[in-house]
C-alpha positions as CSV (number, residue, x, y, z in Angstrom):
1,X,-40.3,-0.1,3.3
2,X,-37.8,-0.1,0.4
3,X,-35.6,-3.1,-0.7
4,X,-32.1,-2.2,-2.2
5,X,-28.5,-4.2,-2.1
6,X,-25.9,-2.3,0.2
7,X,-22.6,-3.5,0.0
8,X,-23.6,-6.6,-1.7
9,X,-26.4,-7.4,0.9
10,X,-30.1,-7.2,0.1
11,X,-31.7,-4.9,2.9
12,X,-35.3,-3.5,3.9
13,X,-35.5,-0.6,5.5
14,X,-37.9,1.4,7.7
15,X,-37.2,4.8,6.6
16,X,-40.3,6.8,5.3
17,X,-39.5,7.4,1.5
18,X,-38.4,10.8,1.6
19,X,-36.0,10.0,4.3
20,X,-32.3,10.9,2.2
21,X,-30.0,7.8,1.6
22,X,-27.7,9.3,3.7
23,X,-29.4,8.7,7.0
24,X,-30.7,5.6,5.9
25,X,-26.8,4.7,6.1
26,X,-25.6,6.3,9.0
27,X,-28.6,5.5,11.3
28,X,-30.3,2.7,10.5
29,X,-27.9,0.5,9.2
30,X,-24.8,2.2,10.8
31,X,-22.5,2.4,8.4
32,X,-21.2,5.6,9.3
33,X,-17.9,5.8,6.7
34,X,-20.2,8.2,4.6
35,X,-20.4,11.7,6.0
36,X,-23.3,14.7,6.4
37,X,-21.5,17.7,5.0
38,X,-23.8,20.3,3.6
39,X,-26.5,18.2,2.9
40,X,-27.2,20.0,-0.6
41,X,-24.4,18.1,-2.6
42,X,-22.5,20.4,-3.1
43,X,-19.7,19.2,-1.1
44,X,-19.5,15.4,-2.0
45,X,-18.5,14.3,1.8
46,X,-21.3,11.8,1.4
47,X,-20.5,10.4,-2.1
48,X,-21.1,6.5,-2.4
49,X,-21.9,4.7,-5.2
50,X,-25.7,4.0,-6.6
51,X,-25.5,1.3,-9.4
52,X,-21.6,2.1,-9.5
53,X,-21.6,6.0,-10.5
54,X,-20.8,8.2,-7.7
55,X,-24.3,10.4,-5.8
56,X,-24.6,12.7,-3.6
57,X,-26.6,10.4,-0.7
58,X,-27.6,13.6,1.3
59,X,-30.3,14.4,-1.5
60,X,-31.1,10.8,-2.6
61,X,-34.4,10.1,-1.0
62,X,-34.3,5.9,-0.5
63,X,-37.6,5.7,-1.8
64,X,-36.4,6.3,-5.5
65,X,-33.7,3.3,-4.7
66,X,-35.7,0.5,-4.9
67,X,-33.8,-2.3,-6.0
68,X,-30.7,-0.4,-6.7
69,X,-27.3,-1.5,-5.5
70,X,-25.5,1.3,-3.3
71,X,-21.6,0.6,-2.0
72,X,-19.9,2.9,0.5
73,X,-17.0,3.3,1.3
74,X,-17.0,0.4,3.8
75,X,-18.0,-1.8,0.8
76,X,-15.7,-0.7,-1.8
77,X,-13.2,-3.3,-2.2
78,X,-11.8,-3.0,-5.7
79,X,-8.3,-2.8,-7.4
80,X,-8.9,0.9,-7.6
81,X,-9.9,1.4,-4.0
82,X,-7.1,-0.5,-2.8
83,X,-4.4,1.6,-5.0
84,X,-6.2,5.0,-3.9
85,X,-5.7,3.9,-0.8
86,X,-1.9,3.3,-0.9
87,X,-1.4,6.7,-2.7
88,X,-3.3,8.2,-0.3
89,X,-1.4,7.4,2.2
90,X,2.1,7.1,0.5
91,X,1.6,11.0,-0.2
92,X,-0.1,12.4,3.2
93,X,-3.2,12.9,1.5
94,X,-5.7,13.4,4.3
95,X,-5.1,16.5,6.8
96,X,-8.3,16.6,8.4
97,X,-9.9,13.2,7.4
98,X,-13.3,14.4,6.8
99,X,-13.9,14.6,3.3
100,X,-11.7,11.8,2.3
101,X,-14.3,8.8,1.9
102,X,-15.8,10.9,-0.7
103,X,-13.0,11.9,-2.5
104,X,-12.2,8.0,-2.3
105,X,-15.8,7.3,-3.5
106,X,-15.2,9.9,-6.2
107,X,-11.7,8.9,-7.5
108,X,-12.9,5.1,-7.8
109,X,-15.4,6.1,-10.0
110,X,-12.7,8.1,-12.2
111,X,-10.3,5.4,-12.3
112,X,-13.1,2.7,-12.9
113,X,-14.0,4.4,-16.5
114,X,-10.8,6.3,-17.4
115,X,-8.2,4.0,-15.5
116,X,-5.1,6.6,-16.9
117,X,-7.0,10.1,-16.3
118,X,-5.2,13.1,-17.2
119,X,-5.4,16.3,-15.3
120,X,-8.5,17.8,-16.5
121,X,-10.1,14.2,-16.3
122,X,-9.2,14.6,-12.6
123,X,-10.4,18.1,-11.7
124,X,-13.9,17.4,-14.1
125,X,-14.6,14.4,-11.9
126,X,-13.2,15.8,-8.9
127,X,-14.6,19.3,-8.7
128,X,-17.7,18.8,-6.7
129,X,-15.6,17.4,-3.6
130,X,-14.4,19.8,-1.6
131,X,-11.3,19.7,1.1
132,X,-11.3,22.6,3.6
133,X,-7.9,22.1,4.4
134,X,-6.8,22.1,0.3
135,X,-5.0,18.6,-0.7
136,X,-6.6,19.2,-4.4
137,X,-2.9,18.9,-5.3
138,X,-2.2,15.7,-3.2
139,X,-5.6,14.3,-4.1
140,X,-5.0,14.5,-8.0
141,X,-0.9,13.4,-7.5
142,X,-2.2,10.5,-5.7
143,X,-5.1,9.5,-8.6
144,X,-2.2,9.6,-10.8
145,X,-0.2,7.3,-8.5
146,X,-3.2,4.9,-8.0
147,X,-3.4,4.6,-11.9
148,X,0.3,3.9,-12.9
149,X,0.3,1.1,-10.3
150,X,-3.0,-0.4,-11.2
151,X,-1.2,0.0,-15.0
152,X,2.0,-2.1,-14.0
């Protein structure tokens, strides 16, 4: 059994300790915001964040996480969240949906230690997320748009 915080609540799971922290998520505690993609990180659908930096939870065994505190997307409830969010929407980021909670997961990290990026800020942190239907150019518009309001 392993002990870690999730979304600010202390939890004990089951899993076996090799189980990866993405299924820990989606079936036993059913928070099923964070998506299986390739489970190799090397797409970043299943981004949250471990101790506040952004990881891959498809290769994150739980046993390794004792004690540590993990947010998802459901859980993320921040300034920068909240202004992705808006510019997400207020420039028709999302086509398909599916990769969006990490590329949300991803950009709150970005604007949560440089809070006015600049484009290669944004593609560094960005470039292990990938879209199959292509909105890098929405996605990095709308970091810029979540920044300037968070600014004034």
């Amino acid at each position: 059994m392993t002990t870690l915080s999730v979304n600010g609540n202390t939890v004990t799971v089951k899993s076996e300790p090799d189980t990866p922290l993405l299924w820990v998520l989606r079936d036993e505690l059913k928070l099923t915001g964070t998506k299986y993609g390739c489970g190799v990180a090397q797409c970043g659908a299943c981004t949250v964040h471990l101790d506040g930096l952004p990881r891959r939870s498809c290769v994150a065994p739980v046993g390794q996480l004792e004690g540590g505190e993990v947010t998802t997307i459901e859980g993320l409830s921040n300034r920068q969240i909240k202004a992705l969010q808006e510019a997400w929407a207020a420039l028709d980021v999302p086509q398909c949906g599916y990769c969006q909670s990490g590329q949300l997961m991803t950009a709150a990290a970005l604007l949560a230690e440089i809070p006015k990026p600049t484009d290669a800020d944004i593609d560094a942190a960005m470039a292990g997320n990938v879209c199959r239907c292509a909105t890098y150019v929405r996605i990095r518009a709308a970091i810029h748009l979540a920044a300037d309001t968070m600014e004034g």
